[in-house]
C-alpha positions as CSV (number, residue, x, y, z in Angstrom):
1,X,115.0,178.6,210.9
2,X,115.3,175.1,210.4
3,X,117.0,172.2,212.7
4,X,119.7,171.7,210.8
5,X,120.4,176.1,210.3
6,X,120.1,176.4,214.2
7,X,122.4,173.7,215.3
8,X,125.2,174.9,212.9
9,X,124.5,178.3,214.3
10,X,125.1,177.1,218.0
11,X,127.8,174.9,217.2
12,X,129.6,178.0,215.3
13,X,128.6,180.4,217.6
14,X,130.0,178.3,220.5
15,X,132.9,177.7,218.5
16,X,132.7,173.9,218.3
17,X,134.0,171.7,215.3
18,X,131.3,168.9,214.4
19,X,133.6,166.5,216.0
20,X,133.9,168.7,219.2
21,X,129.8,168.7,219.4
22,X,130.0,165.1,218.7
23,X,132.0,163.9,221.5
24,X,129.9,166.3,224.0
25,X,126.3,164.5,223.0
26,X,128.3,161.3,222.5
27,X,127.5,161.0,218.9
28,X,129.6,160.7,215.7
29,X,130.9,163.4,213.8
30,X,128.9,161.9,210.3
31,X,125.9,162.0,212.4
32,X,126.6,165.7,213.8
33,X,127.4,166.3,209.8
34,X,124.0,164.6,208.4
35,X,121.8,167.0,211.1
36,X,123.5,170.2,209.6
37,X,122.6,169.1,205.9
38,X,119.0,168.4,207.2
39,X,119.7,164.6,206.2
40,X,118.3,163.6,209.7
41,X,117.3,165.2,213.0
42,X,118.6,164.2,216.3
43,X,116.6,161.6,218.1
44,X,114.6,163.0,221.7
45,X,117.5,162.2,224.0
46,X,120.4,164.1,221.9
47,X,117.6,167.2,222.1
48,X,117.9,167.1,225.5
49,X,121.5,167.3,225.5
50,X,121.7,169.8,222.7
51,X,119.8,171.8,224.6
52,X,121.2,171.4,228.2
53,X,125.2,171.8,226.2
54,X,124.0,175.6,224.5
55,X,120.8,176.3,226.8
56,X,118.3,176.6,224.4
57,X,114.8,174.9,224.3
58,X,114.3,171.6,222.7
59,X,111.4,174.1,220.6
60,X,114.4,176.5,219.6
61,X,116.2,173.2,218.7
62,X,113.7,172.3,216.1
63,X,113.2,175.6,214.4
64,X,110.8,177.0,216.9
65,X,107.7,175.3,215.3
66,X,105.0,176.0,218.2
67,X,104.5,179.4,219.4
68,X,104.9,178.7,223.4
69,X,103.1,180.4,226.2
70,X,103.1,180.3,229.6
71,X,100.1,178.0,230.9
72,X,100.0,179.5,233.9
73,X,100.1,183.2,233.2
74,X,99.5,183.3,229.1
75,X,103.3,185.0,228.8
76,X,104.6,184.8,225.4
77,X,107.8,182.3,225.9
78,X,111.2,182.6,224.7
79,X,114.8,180.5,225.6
80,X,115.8,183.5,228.5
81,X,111.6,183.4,229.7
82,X,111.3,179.6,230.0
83,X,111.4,177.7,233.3
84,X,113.8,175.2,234.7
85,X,113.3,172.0,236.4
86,X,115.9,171.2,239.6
87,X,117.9,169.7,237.2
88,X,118.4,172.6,234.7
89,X,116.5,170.8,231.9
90,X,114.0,173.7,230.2
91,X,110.3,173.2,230.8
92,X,108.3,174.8,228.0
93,X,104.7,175.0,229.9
94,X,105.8,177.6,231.6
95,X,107.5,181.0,232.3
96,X,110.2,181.4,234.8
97,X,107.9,182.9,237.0
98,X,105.2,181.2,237.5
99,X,107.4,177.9,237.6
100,X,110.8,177.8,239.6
101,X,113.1,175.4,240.1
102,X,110.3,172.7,240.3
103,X,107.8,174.5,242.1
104,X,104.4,176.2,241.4
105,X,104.5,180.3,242.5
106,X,100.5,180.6,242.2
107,X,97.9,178.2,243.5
108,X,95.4,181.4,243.5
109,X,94.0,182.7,240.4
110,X,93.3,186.5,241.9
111,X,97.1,186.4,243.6
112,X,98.2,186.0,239.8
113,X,96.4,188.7,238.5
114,X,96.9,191.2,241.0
115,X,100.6,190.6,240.1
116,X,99.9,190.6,236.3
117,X,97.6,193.7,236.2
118,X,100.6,196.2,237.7
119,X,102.9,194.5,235.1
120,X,100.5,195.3,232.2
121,X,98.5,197.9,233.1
122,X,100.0,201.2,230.9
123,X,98.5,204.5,229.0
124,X,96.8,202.1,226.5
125,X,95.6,199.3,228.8
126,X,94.1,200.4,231.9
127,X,94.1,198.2,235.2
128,X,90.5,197.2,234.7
129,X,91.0,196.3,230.9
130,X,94.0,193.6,232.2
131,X,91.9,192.6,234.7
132,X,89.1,191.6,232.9
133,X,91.6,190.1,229.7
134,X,93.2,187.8,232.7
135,X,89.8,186.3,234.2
136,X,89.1,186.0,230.6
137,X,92.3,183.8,229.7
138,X,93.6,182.2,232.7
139,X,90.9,179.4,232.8
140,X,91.7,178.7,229.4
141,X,94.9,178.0,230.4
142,X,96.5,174.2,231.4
143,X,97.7,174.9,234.7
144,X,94.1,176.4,235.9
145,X,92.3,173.8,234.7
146,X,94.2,171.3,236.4
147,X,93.7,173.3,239.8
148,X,90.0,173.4,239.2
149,X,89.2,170.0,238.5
150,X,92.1,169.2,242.0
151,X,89.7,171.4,243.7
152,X,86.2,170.0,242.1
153,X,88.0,166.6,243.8
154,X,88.4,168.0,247.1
């Protein structure tokens, strides 16, 4: 879906009229009309609102263009999965898990994966096989690098 199909679709679903939406992101109504007839996208600080007003990602905002996953887990991310900051604003690095309110959940790699493995392991994936795929992607993963090279400094 494009920018311009999904912000009619919130605006409609939340039953807004474009000058309604317009005086919430304190724009004009032509410019809430020229981003639903794809004639322009709104600019990074009107994202932020959008998304904030109909809590959705600024990446569901924009047609979902990058696949997101969690860089501290590897979760597949969508709008209900995706952490918070404090102040409510979406941050797509990571799951809602692994990131709360502002605040790391794992600074060790094994704790992770112990939790991970009883969450995946099933008739088809055994505890060892998600074991050995989670010490395989993990340090691939933003969030672990950045701990390791913290921990090479210490």
């Amino acid at each position: 879906m494009e920018t311009k199909d999904v912000i009619v679709h919130l605006r409609t679903k939340n039953g807004l009229s474009q000058d309604e939406l317009a005086e919430k992101v304190f724009v004009t109504r032509q410019a809430v009309s020229r981003w639903e007839t794809g004639e322009t996208v709104p600019n990074t600080e009107t994202l932020k609102l959008l998304s904030r007003l109909f809590d959705v990602s600024i990446n569901t905002l924009l047609g979902s263009p990058r696949k997101l996953i969690c860089q501290c887990c590897g979760m597949p991310l969508d709008d209900t999965l995706i952490a918070k900051e404090k102040t409510g604003e979406f941050n797509e690095e990571y799951c809602k898990w692994c990131y709360a309110d502002g605040e790391y959940t794992y600074s060790d790699m094994d704790d992770l994966i112990e939790v991970c493995v009883k969450h995946m392991a099933n008739e088809q994936f055994s505890e060892e096989q998600a074991r050995a795929y989670m010490k395989n992607v993990l340090p691939s993963l933003n969030y672990w690098k950045k701990v390791v090279r913290q921990n090479a400094k210490q």
